[in-house]
VEXDREN-2710 file (C-alpha; in Angstrom, 1 decimal):
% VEXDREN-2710
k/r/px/py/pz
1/UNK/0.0/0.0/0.0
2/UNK/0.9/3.3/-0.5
3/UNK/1.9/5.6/3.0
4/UNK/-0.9/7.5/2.8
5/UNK/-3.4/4.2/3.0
6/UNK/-0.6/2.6/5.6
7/UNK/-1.3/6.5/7.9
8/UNK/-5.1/6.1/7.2
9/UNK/-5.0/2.4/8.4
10/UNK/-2.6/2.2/11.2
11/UNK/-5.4/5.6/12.8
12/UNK/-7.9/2.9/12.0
13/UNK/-5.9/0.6/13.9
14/UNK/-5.1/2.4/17.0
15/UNK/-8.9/4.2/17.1
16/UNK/-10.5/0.4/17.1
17/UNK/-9.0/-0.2/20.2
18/UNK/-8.4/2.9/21.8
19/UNK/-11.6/3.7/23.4
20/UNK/-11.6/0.0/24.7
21/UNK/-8.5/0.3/26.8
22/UNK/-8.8/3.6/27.7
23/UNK/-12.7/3.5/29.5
24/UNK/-11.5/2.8/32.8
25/UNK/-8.3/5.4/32.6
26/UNK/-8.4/8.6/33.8
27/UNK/-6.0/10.0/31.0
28/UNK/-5.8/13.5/32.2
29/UNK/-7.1/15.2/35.7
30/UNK/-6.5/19.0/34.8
31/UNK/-5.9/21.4/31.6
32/UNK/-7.4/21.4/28.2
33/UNK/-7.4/18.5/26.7
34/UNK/-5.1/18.5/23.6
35/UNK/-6.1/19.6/20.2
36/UNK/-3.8/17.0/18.7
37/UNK/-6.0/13.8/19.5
38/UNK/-4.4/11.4/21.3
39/UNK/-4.9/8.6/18.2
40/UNK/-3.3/11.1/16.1
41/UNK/-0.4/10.9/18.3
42/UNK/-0.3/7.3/18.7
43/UNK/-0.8/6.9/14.8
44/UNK/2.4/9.1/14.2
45/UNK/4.5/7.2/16.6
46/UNK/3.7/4.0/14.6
47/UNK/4.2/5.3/11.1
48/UNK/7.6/7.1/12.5
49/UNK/8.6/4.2/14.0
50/UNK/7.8/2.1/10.8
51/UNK/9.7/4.5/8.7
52/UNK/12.7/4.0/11.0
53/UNK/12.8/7.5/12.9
54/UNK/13.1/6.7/16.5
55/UNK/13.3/9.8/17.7
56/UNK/10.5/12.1/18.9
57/UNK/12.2/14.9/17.0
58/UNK/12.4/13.0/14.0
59/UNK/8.9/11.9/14.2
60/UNK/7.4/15.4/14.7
61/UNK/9.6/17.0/11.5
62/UNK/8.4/14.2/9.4
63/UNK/4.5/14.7/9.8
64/UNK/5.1/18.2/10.1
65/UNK/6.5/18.9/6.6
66/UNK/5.5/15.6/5.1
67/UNK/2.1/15.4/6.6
68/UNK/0.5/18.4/7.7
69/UNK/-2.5/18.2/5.8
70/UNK/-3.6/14.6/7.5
71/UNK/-2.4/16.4/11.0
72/UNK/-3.5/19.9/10.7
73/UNK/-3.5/20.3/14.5
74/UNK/-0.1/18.6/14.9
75/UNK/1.5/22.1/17.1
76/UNK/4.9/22.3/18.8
77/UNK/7.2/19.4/19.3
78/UNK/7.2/20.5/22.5
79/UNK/3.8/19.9/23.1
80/UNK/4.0/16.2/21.0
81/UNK/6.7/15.1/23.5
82/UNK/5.1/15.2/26.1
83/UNK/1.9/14.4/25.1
84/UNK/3.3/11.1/23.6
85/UNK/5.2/10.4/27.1
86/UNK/1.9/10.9/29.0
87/UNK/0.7/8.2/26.9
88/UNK/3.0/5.4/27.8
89/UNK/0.2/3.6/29.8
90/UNK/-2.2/3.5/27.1
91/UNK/0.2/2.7/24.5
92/UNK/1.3/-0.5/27.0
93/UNK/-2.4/-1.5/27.2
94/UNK/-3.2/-1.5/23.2
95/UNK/0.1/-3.6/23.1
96/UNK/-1.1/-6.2/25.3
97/UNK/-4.5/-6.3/23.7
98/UNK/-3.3/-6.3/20.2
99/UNK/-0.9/-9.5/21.5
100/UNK/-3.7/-11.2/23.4
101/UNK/-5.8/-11.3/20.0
102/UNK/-3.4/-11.8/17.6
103/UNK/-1.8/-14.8/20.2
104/UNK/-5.0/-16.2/21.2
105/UNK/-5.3/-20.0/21.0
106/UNK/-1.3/-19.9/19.7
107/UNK/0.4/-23.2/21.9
108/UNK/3.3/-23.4/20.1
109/UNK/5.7/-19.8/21.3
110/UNK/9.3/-18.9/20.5
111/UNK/11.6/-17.0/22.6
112/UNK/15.2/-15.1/22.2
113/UNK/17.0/-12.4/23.5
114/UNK/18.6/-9.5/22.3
115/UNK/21.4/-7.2/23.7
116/UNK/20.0/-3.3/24.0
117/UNK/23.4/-1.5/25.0
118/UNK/23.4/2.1/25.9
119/UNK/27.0/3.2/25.2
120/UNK/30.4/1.4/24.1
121/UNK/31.4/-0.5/27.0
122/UNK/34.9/1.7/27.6
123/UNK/33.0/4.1/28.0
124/UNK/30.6/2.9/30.6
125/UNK/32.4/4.7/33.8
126/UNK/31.8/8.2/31.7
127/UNK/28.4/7.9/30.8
128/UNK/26.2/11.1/32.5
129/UNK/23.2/8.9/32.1
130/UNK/21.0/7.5/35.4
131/UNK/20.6/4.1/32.8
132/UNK/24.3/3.1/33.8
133/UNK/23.3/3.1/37.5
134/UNK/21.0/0.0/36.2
135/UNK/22.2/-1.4/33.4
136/UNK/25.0/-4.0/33.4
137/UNK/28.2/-5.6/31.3
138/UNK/26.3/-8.6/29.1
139/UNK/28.0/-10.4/26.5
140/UNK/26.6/-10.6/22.9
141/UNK/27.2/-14.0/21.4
142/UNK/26.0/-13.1/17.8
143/UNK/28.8/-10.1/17.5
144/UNK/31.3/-13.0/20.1
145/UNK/31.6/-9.6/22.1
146/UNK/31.0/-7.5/25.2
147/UNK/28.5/-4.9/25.8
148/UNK/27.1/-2.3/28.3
149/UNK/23.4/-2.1/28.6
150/UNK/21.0/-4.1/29.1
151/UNK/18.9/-7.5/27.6
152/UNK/15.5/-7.9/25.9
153/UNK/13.5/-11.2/26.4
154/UNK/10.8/-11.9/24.1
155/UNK/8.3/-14.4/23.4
156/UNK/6.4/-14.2/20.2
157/UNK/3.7/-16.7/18.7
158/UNK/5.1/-18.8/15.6
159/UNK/4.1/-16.4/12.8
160/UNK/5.8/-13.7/14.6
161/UNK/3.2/-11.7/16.9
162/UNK/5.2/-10.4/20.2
163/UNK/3.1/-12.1/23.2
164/UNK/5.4/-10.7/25.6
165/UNK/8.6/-9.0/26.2
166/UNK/10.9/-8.3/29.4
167/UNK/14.3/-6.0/29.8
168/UNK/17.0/-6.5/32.1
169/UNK/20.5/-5.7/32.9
170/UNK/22.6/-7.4/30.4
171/UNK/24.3/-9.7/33.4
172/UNK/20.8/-11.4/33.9
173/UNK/20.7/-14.8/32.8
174/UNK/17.7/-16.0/30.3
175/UNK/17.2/-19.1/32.1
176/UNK/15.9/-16.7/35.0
177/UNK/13.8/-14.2/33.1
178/UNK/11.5/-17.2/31.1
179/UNK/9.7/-18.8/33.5
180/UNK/8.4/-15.0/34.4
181/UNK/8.0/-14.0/31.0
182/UNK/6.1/-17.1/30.6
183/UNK/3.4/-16.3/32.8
184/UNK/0.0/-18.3/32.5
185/UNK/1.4/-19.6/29.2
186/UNK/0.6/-23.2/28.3
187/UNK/2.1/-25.5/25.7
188/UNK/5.4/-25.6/24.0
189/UNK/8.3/-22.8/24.1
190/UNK/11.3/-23.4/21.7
191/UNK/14.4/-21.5/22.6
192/UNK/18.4/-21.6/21.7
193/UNK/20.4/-24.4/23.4
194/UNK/21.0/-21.5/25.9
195/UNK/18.1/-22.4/27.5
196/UNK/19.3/-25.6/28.6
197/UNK/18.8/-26.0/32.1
198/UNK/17.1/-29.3/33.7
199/UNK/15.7/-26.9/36.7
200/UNK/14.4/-24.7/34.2
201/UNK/12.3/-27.9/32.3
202/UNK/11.1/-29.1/35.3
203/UNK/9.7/-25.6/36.6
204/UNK/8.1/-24.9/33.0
205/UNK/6.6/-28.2/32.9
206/UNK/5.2/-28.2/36.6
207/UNK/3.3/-24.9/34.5
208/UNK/2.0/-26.7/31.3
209/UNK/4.9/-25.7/29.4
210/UNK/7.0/-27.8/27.5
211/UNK/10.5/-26.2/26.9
212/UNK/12.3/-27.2/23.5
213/UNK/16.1/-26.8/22.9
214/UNK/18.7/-28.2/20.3
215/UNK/21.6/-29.8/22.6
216/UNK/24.8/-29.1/22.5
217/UNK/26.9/-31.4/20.8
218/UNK/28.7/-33.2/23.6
219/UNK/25.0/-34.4/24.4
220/UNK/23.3/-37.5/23.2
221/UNK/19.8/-36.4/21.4
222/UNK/17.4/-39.1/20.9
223/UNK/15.1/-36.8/19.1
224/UNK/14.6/-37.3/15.4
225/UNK/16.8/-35.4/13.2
226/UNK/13.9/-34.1/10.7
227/UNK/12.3/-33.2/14.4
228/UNK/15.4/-31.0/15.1
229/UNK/15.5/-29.5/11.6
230/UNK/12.0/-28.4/11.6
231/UNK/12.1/-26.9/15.1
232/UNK/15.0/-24.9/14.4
233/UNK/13.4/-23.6/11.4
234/UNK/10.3/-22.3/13.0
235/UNK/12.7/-20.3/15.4
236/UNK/13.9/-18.2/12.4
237/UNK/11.0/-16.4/13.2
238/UNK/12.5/-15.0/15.8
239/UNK/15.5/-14.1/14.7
240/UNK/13.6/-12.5/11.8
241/UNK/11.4/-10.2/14.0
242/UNK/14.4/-9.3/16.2
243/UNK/16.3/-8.4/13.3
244/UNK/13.7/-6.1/12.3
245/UNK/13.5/-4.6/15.7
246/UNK/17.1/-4.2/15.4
247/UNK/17.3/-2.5/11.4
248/UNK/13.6/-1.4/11.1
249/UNK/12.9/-0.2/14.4
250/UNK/16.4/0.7/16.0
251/UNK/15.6/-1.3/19.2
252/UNK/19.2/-0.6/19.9
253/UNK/19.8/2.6/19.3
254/UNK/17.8/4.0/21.8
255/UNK/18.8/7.4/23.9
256/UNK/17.2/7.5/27.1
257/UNK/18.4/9.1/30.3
258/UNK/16.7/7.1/32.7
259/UNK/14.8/3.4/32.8
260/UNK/11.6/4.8/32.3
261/UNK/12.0/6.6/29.1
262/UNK/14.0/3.4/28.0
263/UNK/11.1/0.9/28.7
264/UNK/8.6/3.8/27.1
265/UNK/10.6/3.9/23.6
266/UNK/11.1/0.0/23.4
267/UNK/7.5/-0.4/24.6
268/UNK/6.7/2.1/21.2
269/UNK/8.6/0.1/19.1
270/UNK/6.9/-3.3/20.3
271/UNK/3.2/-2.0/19.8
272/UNK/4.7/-1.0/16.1
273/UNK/5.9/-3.8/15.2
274/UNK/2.4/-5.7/16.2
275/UNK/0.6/-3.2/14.7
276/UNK/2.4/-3.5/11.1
277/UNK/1.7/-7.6/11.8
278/UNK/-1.6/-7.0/12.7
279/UNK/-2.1/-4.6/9.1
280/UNK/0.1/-7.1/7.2
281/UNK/-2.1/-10.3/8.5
282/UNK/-4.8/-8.9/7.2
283/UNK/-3.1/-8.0/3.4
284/UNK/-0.7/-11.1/3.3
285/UNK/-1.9/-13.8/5.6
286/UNK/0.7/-16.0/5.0
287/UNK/3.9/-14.0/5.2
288/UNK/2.6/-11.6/8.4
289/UNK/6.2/-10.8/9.4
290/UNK/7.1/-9.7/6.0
291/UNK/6.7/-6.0/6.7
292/UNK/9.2/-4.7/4.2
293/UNK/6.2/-5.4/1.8
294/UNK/3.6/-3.5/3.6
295/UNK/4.0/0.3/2.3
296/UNK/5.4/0.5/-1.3
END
């Protein structure tokens, strides 16, 4: 579609389930309520995030000098950042309702991690920002190097809908975040042979949840080999979505001064991601993660 139909659709999006999550909030309790509505606002965050502008700046001198005819109201940036902060809650709520449609009756889940650093690691005992009282050295095996930050844990459905996600200082093992991020979650979880852990098994199958790893190669695997290959194959979806939340959606190239601004912009970039699935499910059913096809 073209990016005025993917503007007009995602608002479509966001004002479906807007007024649903949003009846028992109290969104504001003094001052004039904004002339930019609050769907427009959510609708440009999408679309900018989408486009690959992750910052607020960025975002506002788009629409403004791409887009001011669909936003006519769209005023200072000023006004737009904060707006857009004081949003976070309802932005977290669409998120989980988007993920508990498009994940409902899903028992088979996939989960990964992915480092989120904040600055270069020799740098870490210079950094001005409140995030380094928080965040931690992790290691990144993909890059076979060290990092300063912290970790995101995700759990997405097997065509590549984010059911949940979790950050944490980079030093925090997966194994220890999974059975959290799990929650209520019932059936089968595959994972990277990081994952193994016979404690960790036993505590997800106590829950209803099978856990499903490759072993490492010192271990004897009586599972069949075709059983292996197609398992590991589903779990490309993961890698996939992460590596869209990495080039797409600049998951890690975040600037944040504290934890709360850092889980705000990472939560944006979550409920964007869902929201192009949600679009592309609906235009390309059987390739939903395929969002480099969704605006021409």
């Amino acid at each position: 579609m073209q990016v005025e139909n993917f503007i007009i659709t995602t608002y479509l999006c966001v004002d479906k389930y807007f007024n649903e999550v949003t009846k028992t909030l109290t969104l504001r309790t003094r001052g004039e309520k904004p002339v930019l509505s609050d769907v427009e606002v959510i609708t440009m965050e999408i679309v900018g995030e989408y486009m690959s502008l992750g910052s607020d700046k960025q975002i506002w001198g788009y629409f403004r000098k791409h887009w001011l005819e669909y936003f006519p109201k769209l005023g200072c940036r000023t006004s737009f950042i904060r707006q857009s902060a004081n949003l976070m809650t309802v932005k977290h709520l669409l998120q989980k309702r988007l993920s508990d449609e498009l994940s409902r009756d899903k028992d088979l889940l996939l989960f990964d991690g992915f480092p989120i650093p904040i600055c270069h690691i020799k740098r870490r005992k210079r950094s001005k920002t409140n995030l380094r009282l928080d965040a931690a050295i992790g290691y990144c095996a993909a890059k076979d190097e060290k990092y300063f930050g912290f970790k995101g844990h995700i759990l997405i459905t097997q065509d590549g809908a984010c059911k949940a996600i979790e950050i944490a200082p980079a030093n925090i093992d997966e194994r220890d975040v999974l059975p959290e991020l799990a929650g209520n979650t019932k059936g089968d979880i595959i994972a990277d042979k990081g994952l193994i852990r016979p404690s960790l098994t036993s505590e997800l199958k106590a829950s209803g949840v099978n856990l499903h790893t490759p072993f490492r190669s010192n271990m004897h695997d009586p599972r069949p080999r075709a059983l292996i290959s197609q398992m590991m194959n589903i779990r490309r979806n993961v890698e996939t979505m992460i590596g869209q939340l990495v080039d797409r959606f600049k998951i890690q190239s975040i600037r944040a001064k504290d934890l709360w601004h850092l889980s705000a912009k990472v939560g944006r970039k979550i409920l964007a991601h869902t929201i192009c699935f949600a679009i592309n499910k609906t235009i390309n059913a059987n390739h939903p993660l395929q969002l480099e096809r969704l605006v021409a």
